[in-house]
C-alpha positions as CSV (number, residue, x, y, z in Angstrom):
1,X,44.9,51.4,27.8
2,X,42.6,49.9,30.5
3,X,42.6,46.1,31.5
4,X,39.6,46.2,30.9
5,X,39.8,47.0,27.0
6,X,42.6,45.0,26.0
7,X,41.7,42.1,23.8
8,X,45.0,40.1,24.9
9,X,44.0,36.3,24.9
10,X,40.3,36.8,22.4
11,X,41.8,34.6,19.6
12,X,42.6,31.9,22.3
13,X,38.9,32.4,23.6
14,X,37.4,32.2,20.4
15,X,39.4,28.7,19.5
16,X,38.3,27.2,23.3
17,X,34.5,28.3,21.9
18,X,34.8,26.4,18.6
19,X,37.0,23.3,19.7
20,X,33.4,21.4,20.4
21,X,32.1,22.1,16.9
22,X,35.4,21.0,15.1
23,X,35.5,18.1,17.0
24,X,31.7,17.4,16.2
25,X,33.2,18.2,12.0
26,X,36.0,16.2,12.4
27,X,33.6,12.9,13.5
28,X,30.8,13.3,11.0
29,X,33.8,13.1,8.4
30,X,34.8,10.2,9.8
31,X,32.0,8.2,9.7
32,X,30.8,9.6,6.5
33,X,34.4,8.1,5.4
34,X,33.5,5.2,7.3
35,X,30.2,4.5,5.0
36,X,31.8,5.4,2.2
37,X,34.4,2.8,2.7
38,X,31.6,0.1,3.8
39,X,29.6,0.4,0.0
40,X,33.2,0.2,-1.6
41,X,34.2,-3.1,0.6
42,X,30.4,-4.3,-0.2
43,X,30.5,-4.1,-3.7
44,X,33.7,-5.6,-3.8
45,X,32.4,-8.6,-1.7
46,X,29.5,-8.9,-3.6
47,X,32.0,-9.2,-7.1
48,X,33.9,-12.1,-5.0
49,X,30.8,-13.8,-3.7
50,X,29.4,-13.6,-7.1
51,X,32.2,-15.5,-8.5
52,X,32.4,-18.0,-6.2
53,X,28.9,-18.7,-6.7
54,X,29.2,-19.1,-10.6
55,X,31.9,-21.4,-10.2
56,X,29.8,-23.4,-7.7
57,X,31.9,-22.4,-4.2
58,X,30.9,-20.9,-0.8
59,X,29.4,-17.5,-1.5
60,X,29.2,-16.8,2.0
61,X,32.9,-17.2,2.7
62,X,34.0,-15.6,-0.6
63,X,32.1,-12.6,0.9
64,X,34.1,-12.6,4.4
65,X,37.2,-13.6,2.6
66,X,36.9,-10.3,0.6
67,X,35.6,-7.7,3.7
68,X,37.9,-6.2,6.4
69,X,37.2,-8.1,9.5
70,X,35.5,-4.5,11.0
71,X,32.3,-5.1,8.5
72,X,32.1,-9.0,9.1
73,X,29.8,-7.9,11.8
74,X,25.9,-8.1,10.8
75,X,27.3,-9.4,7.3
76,X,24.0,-10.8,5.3
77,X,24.6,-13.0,2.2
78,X,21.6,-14.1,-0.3
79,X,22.3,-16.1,-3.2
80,X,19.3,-16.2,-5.8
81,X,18.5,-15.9,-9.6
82,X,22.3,-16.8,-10.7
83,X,23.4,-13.7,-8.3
84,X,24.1,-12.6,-5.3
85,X,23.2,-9.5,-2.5
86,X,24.3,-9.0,0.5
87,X,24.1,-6.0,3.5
88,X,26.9,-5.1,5.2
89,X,26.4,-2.9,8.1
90,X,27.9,0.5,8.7
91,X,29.3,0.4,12.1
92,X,28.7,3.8,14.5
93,X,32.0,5.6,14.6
94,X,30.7,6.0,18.7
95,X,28.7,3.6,20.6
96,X,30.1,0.3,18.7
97,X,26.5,-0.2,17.3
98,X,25.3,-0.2,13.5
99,X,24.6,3.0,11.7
100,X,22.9,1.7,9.1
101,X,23.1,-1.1,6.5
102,X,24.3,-1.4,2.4
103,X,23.0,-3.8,0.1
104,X,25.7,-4.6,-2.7
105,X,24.1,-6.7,-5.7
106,X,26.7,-8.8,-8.6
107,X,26.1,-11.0,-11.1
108,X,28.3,-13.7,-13.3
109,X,27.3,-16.5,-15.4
110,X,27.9,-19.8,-14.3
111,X,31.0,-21.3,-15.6
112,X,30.6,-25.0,-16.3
C-alpha cells in the first residue's frame, strides 16, 4: 500500500474537524440550562416575595433572599393587586451581558 492511500490518522482528522461544533453544542446546552434554571429560581422568588408581601414584609428582599446571587443582577420587583411579579434576567453564558429576561407572577392572600 501507497502513502498516499492509507487512511492512518482519518478518525483523528475527522474529531479535529468537529471539536468547533461540539464545543458550539456543548455551550447552547449550557445556557439553555442556564434559563432554565433562571424561570425555576424566578418562580421560586416570586412564591417568597409573595409571602412576604401578604404578611406585610419587604417583597423586594424576600425576592433576593430567595435568588442565587448570579440572578440578583437586573432583578425587577413589582408589587400590585395583592401580588407580586418580577423579571429576572438570564445572564449570557459569554460576554457577561443579559440574554434575555423572565417574568415570574405569585399570589397569597393577606394574612391579618
Amino acid at each position: 500500500m501507497s502513502a498516499l492511500s492509507s487512511d492512518d490518522g482519518q478518525a483523528t482528522v475527522e474529531l479535529i474537524a468537529l471539536l468547533p461544533l461540539l464545543c458550539l453544542l456543548a455551550a447552547a446546552l449550557w445556557q439553555i440550562t442556564l434559563a432554565g434554571g433562571a424561570v425555576w429560581f424566578a418562580n421560586g422568588a416570586a412564591r417568597a416575595a409573595a409571602r412576604a408581601e401578604a404578611v406585610g414584609g419587604d417583597a423586594s428582599a424576600a425576592a433576593r433572599g430567595a435568588l442565587p446571587a448570579r440572578f440578583e443582577r437586573g432583578l425587577r420587583v413589582r408589587a400590585r393587586d395583592g401580588g407580586v411579579a418580577l423579571d429576572v434576567a438570564v445572564p449570557a453564558l459569554l460576554g457577561g451581558g443579559t440574554l434575555t429576561t423572565v417574568t415570574a407572577r405569585a399570589r397569597f392572600e393577606a394574612q391579618r
